[in-house]
TIVOLO-648326 format. One record per residue (C-alpha): residue number from 0; x, y, z. Coordinates in steps of 0.05 Angstrom, whole numbers. Example, Ala and Ser with C-alpha at 12.3 -4.5 7.8 and 13.67 -1.06 7.14 Angstrom:
# TIVOLO-648326
ATOM,nuba,u,v,w
ATOM,0,246,-90,156
ATOM,1,273,-21,143
//
This chain:
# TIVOLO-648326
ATOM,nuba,u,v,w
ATOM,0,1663,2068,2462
ATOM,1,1639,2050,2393
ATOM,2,1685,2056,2331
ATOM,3,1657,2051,2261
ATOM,4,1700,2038,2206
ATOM,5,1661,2078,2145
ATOM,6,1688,2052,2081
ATOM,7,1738,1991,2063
ATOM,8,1809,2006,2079
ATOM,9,1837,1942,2054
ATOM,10,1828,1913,2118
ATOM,11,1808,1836,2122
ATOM,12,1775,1801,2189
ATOM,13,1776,1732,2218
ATOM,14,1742,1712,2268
ATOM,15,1718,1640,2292
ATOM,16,1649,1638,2270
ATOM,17,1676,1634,2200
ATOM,18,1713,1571,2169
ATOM,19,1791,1561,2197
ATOM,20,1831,1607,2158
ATOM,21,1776,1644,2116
ATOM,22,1779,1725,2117
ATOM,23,1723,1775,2100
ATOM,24,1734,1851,2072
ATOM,25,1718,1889,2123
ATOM,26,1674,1943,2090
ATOM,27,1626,1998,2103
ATOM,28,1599,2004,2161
ATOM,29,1633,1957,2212
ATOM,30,1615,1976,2285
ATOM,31,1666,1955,2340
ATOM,32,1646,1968,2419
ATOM,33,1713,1976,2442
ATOM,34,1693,1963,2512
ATOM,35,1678,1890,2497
ATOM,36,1749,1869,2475
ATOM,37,1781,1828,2546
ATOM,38,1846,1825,2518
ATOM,39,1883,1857,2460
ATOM,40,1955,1844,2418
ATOM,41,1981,1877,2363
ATOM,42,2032,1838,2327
ATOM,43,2058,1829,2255
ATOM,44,2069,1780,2213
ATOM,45,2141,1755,2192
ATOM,46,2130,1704,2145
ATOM,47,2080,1697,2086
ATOM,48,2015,1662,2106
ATOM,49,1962,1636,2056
ATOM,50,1889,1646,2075
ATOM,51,1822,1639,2036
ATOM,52,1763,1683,2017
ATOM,53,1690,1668,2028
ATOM,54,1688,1622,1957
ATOM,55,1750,1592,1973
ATOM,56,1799,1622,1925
ATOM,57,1871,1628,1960
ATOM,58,1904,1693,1973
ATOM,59,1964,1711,2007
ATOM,60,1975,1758,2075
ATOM,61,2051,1789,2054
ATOM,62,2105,1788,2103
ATOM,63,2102,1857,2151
ATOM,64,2017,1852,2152
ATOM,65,1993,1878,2216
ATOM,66,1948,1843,2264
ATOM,67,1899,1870,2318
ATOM,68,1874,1804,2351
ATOM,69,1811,1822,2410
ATOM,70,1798,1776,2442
ATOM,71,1724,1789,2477
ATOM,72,1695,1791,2543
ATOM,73,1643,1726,2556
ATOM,74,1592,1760,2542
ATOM,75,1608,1747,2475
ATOM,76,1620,1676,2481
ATOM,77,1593,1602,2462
ATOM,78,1580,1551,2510
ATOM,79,1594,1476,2477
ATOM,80,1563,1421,2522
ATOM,81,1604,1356,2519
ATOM,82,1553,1293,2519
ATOM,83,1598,1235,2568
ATOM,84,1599,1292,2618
ATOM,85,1574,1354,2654
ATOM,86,1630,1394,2630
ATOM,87,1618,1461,2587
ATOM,88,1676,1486,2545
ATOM,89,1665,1564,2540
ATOM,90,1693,1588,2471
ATOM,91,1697,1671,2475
ATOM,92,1697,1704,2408
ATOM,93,1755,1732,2368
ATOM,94,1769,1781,2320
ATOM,95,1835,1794,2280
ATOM,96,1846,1848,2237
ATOM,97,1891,1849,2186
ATOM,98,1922,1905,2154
ATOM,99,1959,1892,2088
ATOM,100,2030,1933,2092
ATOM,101,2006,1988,2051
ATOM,102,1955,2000,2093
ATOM,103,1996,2036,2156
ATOM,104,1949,2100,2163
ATOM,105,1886,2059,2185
ATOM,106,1921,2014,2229
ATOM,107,1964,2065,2264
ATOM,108,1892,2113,2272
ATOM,109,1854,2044,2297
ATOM,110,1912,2022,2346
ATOM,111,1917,2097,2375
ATOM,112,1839,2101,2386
ATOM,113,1846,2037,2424
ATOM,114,1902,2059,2463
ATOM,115,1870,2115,2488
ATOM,116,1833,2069,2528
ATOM,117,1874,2026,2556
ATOM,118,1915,2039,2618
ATOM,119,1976,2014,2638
ATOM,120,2010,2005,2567
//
């Protein structure tokens, strides 16, 4: 199941093929395949947390932001080989979304379209 988020909600992504701690608008037009996530949490944050935009200018995630964190399946992952050895460290992509406190309506609509398809809540 795809979800597409049409216009920008105030919601801000990280993921880890940006810079640690950088966070994008999400805007028009984001596509999610919900049937890629391998492992989901919803949490929210208790404590203010600075983060940084694209040019590096600091900006603040207020206590009470909520957080959907997906964690995807390895199809959507990196393979990193390490050079004294054989080994391969598999690095699956993530994606946290945060939505500022005001911003309730669009998280509670994204959270109840994904749980609608998980089982066993």
């Amino acid at each position: 199941m795809f979800l597409k988020i049409k216009k920008n909600l105030g919601i801000y992504m990280e993921h880890n093929g940006l810079e640690k701690q950088r966070l994008v608008p999400v805007t028009s037009n984001f596509l999610l395949n919900l049937d890629h996530i391998a492992e989901l949490s919803f949490y929210t944050i208790k404590e203010l947390k600075v983060r940084y935009d694209l040019e590096g200018r600091e900006f603040e995630l207020p206590v009470n932001t909520r957080v959907i964190h997906m964690q995807m399946t390895y199809l959507y992952a990196s393979h990193k080989d390490h050079v004294k050895s054989n080994d391969q460290v598999v690095e699956r992509q993530y994606y946290k979304l945060y939505f500022f406190p005001e911003n309730v309506e669009p998280y509670e609509e994204l959270r109840g379209v994904i749980e609608e398809q998980v089982a066993n809540l």
